[in-house]
N, C-alpha and C positions, 0 to 999 in steps of 0.2 A: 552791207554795201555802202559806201562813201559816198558823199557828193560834195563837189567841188563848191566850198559856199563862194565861190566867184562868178559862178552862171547867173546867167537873167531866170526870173521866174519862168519862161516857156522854155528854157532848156530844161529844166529842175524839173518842170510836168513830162517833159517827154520820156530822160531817163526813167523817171515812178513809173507811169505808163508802161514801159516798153519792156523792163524786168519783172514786173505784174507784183508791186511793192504791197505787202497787207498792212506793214506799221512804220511809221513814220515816228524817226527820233531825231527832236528838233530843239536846238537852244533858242532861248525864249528872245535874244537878241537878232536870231536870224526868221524870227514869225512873218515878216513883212513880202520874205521871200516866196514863201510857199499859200499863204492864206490867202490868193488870187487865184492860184490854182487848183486848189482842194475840192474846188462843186466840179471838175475834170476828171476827177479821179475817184471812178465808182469801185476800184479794185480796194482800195486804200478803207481799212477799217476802223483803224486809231492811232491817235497822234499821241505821243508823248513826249512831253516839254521838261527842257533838264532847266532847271534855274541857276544860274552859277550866281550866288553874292558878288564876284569879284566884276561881272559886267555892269549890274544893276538893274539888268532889263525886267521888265515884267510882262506875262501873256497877255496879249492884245486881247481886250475883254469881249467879249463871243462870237471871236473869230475860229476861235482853234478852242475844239474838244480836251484840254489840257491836263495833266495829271503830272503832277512829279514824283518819279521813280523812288521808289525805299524799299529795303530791306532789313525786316527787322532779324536781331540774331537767330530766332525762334524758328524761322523760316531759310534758313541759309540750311544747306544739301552739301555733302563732297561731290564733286564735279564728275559727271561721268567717264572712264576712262577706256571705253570700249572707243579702238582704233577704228573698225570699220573700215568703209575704202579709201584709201590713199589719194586715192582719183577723185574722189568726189569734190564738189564744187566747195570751196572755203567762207567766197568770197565773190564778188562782182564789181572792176573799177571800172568806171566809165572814163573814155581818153576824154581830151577837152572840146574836140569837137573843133578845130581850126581850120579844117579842111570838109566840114561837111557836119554833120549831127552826130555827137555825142556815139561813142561805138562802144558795146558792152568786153572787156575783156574779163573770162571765168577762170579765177584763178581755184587751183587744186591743193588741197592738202600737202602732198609731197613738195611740189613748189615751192608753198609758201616756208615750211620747214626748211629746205633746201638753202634755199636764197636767204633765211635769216640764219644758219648757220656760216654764209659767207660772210654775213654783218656781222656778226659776234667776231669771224677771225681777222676782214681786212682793217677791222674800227678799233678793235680789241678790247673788247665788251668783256668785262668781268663781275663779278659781286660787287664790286666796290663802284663802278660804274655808277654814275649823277649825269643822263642825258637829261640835255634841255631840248624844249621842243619848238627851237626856231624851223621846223619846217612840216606843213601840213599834214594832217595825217591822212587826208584825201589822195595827197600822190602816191597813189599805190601800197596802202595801206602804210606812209610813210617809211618808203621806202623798205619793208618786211620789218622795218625797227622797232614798233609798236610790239610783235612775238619776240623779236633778235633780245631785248633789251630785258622782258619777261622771263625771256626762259634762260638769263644765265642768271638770274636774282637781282638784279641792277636795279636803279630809281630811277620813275620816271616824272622830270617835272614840267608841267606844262605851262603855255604860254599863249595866251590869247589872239596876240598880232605879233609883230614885227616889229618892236622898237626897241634903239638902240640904249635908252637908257636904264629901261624896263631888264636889258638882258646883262647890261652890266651890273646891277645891282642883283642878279642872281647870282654872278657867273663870282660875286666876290663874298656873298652870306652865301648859297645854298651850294658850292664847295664844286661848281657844275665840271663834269672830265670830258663831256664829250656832248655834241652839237650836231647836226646836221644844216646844210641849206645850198642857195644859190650862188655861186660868186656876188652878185650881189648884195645877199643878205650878209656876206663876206666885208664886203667894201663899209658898208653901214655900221656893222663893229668896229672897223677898223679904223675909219675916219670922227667917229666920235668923240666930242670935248675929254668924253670920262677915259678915253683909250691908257691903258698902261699895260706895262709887266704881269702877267701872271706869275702867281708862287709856284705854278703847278704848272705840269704838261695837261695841256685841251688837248682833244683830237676832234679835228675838224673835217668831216665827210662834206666834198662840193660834187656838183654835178649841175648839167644842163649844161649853158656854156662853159667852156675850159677857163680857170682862171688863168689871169694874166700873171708874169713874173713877178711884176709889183704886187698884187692881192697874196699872192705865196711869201712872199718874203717880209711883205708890212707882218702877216699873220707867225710868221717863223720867228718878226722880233718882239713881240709879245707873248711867247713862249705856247703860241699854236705849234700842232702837227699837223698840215695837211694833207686829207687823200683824195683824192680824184678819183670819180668814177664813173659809169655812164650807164644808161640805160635807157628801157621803154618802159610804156603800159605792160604794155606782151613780153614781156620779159622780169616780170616780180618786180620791176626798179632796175637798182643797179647789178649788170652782168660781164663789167670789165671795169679794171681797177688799171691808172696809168701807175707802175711802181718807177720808183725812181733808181737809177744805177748807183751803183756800189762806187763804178770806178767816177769819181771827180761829181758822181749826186748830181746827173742829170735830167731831166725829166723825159720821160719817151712815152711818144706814142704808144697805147698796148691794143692791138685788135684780136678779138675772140679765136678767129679762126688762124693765129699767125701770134704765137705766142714768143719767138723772136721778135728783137733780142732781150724784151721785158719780159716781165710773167705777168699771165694773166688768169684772174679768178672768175671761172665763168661755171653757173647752177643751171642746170633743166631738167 
């Protein structure tokens, strides 16, 4: 289950609370968030702290019962592959809570498989695929792309924040094809000192607000593809793709239920 590291500590306790959490997996930079609320949560059995070097954080000393994860070769298993039910629970994203307290949505197996096989087809995710990870992996399990990216053999490179310099110097050593984010994590690329040509086609997945013509067209002259898409919590992420016409490469509205005169990609 995700949590949005952008909630206040008493949202963060009520989510744990209310899906009845028994472990708690917490980057040792986001400890300030949760170690006010921890004597709250008597469900809660152990906390385990990832240490990333590239932050520098360190655990807040006897606040949090801390341990950092390993695996030695000795101890690694092949993974179980008994399907079991389809139906069952995968996963639990909480929406953000804007209109009232945090709401649990339970996502299922088929779903989630579902909805990242749309990723793979509308983004066009292949082996060779270098996602970078300008967009949280809390929305909705980033958007099914966390599995989409996984299960076609793809790299997955991550990214701690949001910065525009930080993602040019990926997008030009670590060879990146493909990106998800906001219009405006859009604009942030695009207005940046470092902005140029790519060697390469990106493909650029946006959602939430619709980009503007200018965000489409700065991103199309730096050798982005972009797609547009849209979605909810309660819907895996994205469950409608705006395609663009053939005839003169317009942009059209596409809605689920009303698949004239665009097409639209919709998983449930």
């Amino acid at each position: 289950m995700p949590i949005n590291t952008r909630l206040a500590p008493p949202e963060i306790q009520y989510i744990l609370a209310h899906c009845g959490a028994k472990v708690l997996v917490v980057d040792a930079a986001l400890h300030d968030r949760v170690a006010s609320v921890l004597a709250d949560l008597p469900d809660l059995r152990q906390v385990v702290t990832v240490l990333d070097p590239v932050s520098g954080a360190e655990p807040l000393p006897q606040s949090l019962a801390s341990t950092t994860p390993s695996c030695a070769p000795s101890q690694r298993r092949p993974a179980a592959m008994d399907g079991g039910d389809e139906r069952s629970t995968i996963s639990i994203n909480y929406t953000s809570g804007t209109t009232g307290r945090p709401k649990g949505v339970m996502y299922h197996h088929r779903g989630a498989y579902l909805n990242s096989l749309g990723e793979i087809i509308h983004s066009r995710h292949m082996s060779r695929t270098r996602y970078l990870w300008t967009l949280p992996m809390f929305h909705c399990n980033g958007w099914c792309t966390t599995w989409a990216v996984t299960a076609i053999g793809g790299t997955h490179v991550c990214l701690r924040a949001v910065d525009a310099d930080v993602i040019w110097d990926l997008l030009d050593k670590e060879g990146i094809t493909h990106l998800n984010g906001s219009p405006t994590v859009l604009v942030s690329i695009a207005s940046s000192p470092r902005v140029h040509t790519l060697d390469r086609e990106v493909v650029v997945t946006t959602a939430g607000a619709a980009p503007s013509p200018t965000v489409i067209s700065t991103m199309g002259g730096i050798g982005a593809t972009v797609v547009h898409v849209y979605g909810l919590t309660e819907t895996y992420g994205p469950y409608t793709v705006c395609e663009v016409r053939m005839a003169g490469m317009a942009w059209t509205t596409v809605f689920a239920a009303s698949c004239s005169p665009a097409r639209a990609l919709a998983w449930s």
